[in-house]
C-alpha positions as CSV (number, residue, x, y, z in Angstrom):
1,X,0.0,0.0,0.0
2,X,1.6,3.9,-0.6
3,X,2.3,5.4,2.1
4,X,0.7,8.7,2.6
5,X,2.7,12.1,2.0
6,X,3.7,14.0,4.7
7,X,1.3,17.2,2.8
8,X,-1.5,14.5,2.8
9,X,-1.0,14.0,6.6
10,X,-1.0,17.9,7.6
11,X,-3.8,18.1,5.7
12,X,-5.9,15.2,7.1
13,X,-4.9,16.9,10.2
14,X,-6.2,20.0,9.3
15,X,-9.4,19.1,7.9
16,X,-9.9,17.1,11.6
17,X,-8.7,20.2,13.6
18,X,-11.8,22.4,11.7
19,X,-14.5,19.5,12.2
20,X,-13.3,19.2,15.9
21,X,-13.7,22.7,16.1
22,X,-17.1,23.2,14.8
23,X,-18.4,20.1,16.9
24,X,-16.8,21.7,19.8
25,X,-18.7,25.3,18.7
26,X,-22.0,23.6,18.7
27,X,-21.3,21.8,22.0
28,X,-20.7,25.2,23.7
29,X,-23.7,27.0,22.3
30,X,-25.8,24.4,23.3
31,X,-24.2,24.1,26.5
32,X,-24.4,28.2,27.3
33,X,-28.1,28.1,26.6
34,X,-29.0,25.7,28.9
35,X,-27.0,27.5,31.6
36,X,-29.3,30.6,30.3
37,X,-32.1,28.7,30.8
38,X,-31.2,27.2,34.1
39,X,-30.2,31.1,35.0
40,X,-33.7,32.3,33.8
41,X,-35.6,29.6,35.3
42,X,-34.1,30.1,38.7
43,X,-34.2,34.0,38.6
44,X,-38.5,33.6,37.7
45,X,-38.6,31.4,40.8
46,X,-36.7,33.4,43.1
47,X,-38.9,36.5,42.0
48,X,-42.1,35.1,42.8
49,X,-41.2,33.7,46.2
50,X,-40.1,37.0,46.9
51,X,-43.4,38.4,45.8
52,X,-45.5,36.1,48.0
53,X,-46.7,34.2,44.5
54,X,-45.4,30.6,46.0
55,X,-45.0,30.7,49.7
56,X,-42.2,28.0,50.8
57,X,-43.4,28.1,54.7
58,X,-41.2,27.2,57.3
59,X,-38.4,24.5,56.0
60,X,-38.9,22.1,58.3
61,X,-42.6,21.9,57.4
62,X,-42.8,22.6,53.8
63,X,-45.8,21.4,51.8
64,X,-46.2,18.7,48.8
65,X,-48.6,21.0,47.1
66,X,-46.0,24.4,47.4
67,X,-43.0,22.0,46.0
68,X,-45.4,20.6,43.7
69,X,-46.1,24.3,42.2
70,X,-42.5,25.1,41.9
71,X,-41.6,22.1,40.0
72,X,-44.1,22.3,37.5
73,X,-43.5,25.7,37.1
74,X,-39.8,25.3,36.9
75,X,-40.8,22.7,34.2
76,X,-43.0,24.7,32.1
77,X,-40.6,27.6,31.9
78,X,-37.6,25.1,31.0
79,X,-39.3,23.4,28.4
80,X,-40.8,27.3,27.1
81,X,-37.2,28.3,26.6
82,X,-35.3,25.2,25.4
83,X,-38.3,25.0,22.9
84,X,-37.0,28.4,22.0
85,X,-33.7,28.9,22.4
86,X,-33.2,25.4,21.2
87,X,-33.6,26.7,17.7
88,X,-30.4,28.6,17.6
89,X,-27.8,25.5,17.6
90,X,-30.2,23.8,15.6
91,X,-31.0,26.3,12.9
92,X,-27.8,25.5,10.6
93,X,-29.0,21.6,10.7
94,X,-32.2,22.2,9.6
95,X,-31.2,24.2,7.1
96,X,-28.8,21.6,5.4
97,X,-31.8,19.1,5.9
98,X,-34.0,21.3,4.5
99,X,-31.9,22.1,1.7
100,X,-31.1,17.8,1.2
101,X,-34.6,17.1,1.2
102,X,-35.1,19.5,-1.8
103,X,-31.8,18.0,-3.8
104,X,-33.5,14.9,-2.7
105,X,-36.8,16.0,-4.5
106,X,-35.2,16.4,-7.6
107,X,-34.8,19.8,-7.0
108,X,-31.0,20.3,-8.6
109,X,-30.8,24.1,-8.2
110,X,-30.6,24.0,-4.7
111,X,-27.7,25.8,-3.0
112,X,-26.5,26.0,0.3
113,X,-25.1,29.5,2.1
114,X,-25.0,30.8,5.4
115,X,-24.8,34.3,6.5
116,X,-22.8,35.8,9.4
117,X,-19.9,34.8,11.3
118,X,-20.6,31.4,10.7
119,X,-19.9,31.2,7.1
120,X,-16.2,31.9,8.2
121,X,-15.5,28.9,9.6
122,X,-13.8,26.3,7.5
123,X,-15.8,23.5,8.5
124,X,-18.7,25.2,7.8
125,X,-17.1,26.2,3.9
126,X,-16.1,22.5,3.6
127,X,-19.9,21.5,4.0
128,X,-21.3,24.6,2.1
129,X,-18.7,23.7,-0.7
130,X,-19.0,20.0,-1.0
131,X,-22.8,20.1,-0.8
132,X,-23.0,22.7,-3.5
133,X,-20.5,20.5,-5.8
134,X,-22.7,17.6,-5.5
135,X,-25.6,19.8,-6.2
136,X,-24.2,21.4,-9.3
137,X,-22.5,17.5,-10.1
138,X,-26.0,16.2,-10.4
139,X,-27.9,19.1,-12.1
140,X,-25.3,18.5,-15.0
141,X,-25.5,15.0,-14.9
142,X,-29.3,15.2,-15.0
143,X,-28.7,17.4,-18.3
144,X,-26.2,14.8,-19.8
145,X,-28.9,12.5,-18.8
146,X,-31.8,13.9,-20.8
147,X,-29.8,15.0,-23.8
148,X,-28.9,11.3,-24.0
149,X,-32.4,10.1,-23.8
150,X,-33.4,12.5,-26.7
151,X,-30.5,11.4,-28.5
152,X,-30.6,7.9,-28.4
153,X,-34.1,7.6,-29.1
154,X,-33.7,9.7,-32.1
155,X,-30.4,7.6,-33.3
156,X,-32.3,4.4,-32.5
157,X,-35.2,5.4,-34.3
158,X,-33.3,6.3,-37.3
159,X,-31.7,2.8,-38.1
160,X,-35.1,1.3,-37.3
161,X,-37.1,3.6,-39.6
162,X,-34.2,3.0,-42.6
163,X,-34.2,-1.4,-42.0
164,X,-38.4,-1.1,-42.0
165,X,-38.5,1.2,-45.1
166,X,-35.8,-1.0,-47.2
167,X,-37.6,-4.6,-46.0
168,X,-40.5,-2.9,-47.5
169,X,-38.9,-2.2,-50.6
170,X,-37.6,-5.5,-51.1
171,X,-40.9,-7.4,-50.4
172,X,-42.6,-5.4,-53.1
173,X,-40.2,-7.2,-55.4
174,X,-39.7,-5.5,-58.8
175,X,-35.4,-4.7,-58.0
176,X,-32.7,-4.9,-60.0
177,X,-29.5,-7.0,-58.5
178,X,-28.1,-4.5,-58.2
179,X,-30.8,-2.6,-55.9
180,X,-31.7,-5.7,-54.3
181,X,-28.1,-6.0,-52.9
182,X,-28.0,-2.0,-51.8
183,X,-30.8,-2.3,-50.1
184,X,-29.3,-5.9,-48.2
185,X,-26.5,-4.0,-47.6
186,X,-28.2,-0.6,-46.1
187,X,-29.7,-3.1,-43.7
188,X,-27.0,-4.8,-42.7
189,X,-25.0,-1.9,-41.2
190,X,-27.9,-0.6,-40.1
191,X,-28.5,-3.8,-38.3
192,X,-25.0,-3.5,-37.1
193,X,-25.4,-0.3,-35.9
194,X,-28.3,-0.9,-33.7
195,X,-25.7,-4.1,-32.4
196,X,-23.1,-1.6,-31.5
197,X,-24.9,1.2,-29.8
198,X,-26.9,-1.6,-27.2
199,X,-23.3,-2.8,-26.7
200,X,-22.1,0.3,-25.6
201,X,-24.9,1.0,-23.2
202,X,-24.7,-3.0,-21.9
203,X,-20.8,-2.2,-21.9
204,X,-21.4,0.9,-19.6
205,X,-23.7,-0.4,-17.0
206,X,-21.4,-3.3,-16.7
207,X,-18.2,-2.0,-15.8
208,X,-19.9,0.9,-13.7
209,X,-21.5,-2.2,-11.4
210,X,-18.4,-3.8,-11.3
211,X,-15.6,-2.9,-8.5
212,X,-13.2,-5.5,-9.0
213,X,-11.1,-7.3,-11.7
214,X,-12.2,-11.3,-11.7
215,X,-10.5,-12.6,-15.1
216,X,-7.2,-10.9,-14.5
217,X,-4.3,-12.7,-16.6
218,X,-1.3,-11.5,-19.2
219,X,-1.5,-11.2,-22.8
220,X,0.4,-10.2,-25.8
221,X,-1.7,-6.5,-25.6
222,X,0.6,-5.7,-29.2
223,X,-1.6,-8.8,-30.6
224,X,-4.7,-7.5,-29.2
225,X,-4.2,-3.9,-30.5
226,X,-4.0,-5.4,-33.9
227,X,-7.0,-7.5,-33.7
228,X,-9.0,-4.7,-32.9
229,X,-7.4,-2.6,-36.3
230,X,-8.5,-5.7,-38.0
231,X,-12.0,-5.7,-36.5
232,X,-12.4,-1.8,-37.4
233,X,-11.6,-2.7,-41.0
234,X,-14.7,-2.2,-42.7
235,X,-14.3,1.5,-40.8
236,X,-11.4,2.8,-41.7
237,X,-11.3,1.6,-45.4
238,X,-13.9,4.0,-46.9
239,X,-11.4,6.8,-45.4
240,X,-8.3,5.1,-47.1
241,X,-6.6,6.2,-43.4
242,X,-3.6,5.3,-42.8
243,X,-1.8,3.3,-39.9
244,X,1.6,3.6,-38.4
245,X,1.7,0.8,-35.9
246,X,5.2,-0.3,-34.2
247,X,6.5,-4.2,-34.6
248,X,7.5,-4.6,-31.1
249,X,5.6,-7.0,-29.1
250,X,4.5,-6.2,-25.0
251,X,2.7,-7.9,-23.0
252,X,0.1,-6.6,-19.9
253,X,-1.7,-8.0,-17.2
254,X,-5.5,-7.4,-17.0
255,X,-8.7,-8.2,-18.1
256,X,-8.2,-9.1,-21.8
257,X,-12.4,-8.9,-22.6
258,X,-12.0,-5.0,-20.9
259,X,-9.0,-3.9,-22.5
260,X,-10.5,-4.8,-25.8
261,X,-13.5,-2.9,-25.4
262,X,-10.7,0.2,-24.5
263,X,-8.7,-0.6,-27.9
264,X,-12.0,-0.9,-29.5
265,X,-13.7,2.8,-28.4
266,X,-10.0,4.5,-28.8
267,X,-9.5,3.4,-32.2
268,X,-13.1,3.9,-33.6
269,X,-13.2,7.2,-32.1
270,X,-9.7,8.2,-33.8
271,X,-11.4,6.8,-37.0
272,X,-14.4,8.6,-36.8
273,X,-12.8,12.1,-36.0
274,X,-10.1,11.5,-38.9
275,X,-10.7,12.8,-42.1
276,X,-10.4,11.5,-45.6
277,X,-6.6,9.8,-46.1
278,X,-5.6,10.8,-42.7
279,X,-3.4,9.1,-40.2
280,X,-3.6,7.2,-36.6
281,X,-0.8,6.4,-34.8
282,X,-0.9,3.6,-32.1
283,X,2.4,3.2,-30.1
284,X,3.0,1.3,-26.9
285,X,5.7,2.7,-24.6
286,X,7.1,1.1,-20.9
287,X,9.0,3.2,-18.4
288,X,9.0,2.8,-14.3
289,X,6.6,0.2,-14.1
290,X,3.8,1.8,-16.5
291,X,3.1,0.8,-20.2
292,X,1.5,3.6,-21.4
293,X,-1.1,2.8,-24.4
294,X,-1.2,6.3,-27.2
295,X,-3.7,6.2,-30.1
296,X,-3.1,9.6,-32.8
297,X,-5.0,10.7,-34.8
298,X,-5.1,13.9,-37.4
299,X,-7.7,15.6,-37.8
300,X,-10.0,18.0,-36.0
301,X,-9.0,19.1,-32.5
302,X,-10.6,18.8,-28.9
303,X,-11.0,22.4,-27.4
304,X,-9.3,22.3,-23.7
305,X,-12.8,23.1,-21.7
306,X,-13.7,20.0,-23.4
307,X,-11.4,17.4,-22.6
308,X,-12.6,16.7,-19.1
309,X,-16.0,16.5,-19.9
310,X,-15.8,14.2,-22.8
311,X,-15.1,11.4,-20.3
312,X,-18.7,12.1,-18.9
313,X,-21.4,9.8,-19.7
314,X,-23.6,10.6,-22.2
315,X,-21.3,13.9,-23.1
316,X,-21.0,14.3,-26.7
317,X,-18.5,17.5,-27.8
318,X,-20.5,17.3,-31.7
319,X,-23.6,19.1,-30.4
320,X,-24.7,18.9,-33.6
321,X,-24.6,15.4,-34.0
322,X,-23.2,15.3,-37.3
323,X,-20.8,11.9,-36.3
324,X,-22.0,8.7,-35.1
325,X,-21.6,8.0,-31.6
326,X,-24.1,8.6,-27.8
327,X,-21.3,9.6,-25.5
328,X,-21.0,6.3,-24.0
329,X,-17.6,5.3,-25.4
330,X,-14.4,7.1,-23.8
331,X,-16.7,7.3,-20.2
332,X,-16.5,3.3,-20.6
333,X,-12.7,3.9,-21.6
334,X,-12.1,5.9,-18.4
335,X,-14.2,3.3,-15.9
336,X,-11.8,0.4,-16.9
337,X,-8.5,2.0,-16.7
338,X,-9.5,3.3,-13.5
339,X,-10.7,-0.6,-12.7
340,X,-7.0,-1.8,-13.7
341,X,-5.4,1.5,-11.2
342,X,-4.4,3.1,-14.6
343,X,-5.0,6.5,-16.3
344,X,-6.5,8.0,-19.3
345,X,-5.0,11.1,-20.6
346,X,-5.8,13.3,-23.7
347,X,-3.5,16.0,-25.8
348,X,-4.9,18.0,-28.8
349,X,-3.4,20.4,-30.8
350,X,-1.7,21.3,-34.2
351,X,-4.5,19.3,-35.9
352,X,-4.1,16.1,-34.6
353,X,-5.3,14.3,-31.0
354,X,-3.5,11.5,-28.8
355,X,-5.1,9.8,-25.8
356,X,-2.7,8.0,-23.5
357,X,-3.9,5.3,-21.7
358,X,-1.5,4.1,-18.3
359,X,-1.2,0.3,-17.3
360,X,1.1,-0.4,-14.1
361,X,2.6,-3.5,-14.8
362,X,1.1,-5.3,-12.0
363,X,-1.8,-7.8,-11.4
364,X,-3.9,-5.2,-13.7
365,X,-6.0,-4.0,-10.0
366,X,-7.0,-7.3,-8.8
């Protein structure tokens, strides 16, 4: 296990110093008021003995029915003021509560703030802060969320609509060869297109259930990376793209079915942003323990607000839809490297795009 830096200590430190703080804060207020109230309570009572309101007697005689009076007196004041100065510690609670119960809702526009000296303190910015991260984290997930249910229904419907309309076609009869086998053909990749965008959401909600590696083993990941250039064939053909792919062979320890579905999502996405005779790059480099995994492409370039976001589900950069794809792809890339301890980077600029992905070369996270 890594040992912690000395920075990461002071820090953890830190962060416990504030929370003991604010739990020590909380502790006095409360404690404070009940002195108040204890103070108050005792003053009332000593006020109206004094005014001949409860009349104690002589102590050696004192009556049930005067102590009676002055305990349920004592009683009904303590309870008056604890009901009401009770709300002063607990007014901050209740207001995160309040303020949970409306996230909870489905309410994502809620904020929290608090006003006065008690926004100062750290603790109290570390809640106010985290809570409004996770606010604004699910608003914009809730976004992704719809625009991806709009989206995929639309690209779903649209290979549907073209297999239906060319099935018709072809059961009316009456087409040449040479229509007959455009029209098999339009169906097929539509068919397979269908295929691949269920894969990618079955692909998704596997690897974002799963928390461990099970099927962890070496393999030749230069063979692999191949295959998967060999799968993408029908792809990258149309484009006449082409590859520059080094001979040397490496191997890695992981999950081979994962990994593939990495290669797979890299290189289709450096095919699909490439243009017309361009050229991808796929190199494999090992230094200190990491083999680090780079797929280039030319072509069009990722703006640098974008390149954190793409890894979001459901985040597509093309607003305009204008390339295939449901911004399911890299956030899969990003959930298995992070399964095997590893790291997916991405550099664009001067018309061309690399994403690194980094393998330690260990038992691949298991």
């Amino acid at each position: 296990m890594k040992k912690p830096e000395k920075s990461e200590v002071r820090a953890a430190i830190a962060e416990h110093k504030q929370r003991l703080s604010m739990t020590l804060a909380f502790s006095l207020i409360v404690f404070f008021l009940l002195v108040i109230t204890g103070v108050i309570v005792a003053a009332a009572v000593a006020i109206m003995i004094r005014n001949g309101a409860l009349r104690l007697g002589d102590m050696d005689t004192l009556k049930d029915i005067h102590l009676t009076r002055i305990v349920l007196i004592c009683v009904a004041l303590g309870t008056a003021l604890s009901a009401i100065t009770g709300r002063v510690p607990l007014k901050p609670v209740n207001k995160v509560i309040n303020a949970m119960n409306r996230l909870a809702s489905g309410n994502y526009h809620t904020r929290l703030s608090f006003n006065g000296p008690l926004a100062k303190h750290p603790a109290v910015r570390e809640v106010t802060d985290s809570f409004n991260a996770m606010a604004e984290e699910l608003e914009h997930t809730e976004l992704l969320r719809a625009d991806f249910v709009n989206n995929f229904s639309h690209e779903f419907k649209t290979p549907i609509v073209s297999i239906a309309g060319f099935a018709m076609l072809l059961r009316k009869g009456d087409l040449s060869e040479q229509e007959r086998e455009e029209y098999l053909e339009i169906i097929e990749n539509e068919s397979l297109r269908l295929s691949a965008m269920a894969t990618n959401v079955l692909n998704m909600t596997k690897v974002e259930n799963q928390t461990i590696l099970t099927d962890v083993r070496s393999f030749n990941l230069s063979e692999q990376l191949r295959s998967c250039v060999l799968q993408l064939e029908n792809r990258w053909t149309g484009k006449d793209l082409e590859w520059e792919m080094e001979p040397m062979e490496y191997t890695v320890s992981g999950s081979e079915e994962l990994l593939r579905e990495v290669w797979l999502n890299l290189l289709d996405n450096a095919i699909k942003f490439s243009p017309k005779w361009g050229v991808i790059r796929v190199s494999i480099t090992e230094r200190d323990g990491i083999t680090a995994v780079s797929v280039t492409n030319t072509g069009s370039e990722i703006a640098p607000e974008e390149r954190e976001r793409i890894f979001q589900k459901f985040y597509q950069s093309d607003r305009s839809h204008a390339t295939e794809g449901n911004g399911i792809g890299l956030a899969v890339v990003k959930r298995v490297v992070e399964l095997h301890r590893g790291a997916v980077l991405v550099d664009s600029g001067e018309d061309k795009t690399t994403f690194t992905v980094l393998l330690p070369n260990s038992d691949g996270g298991a």
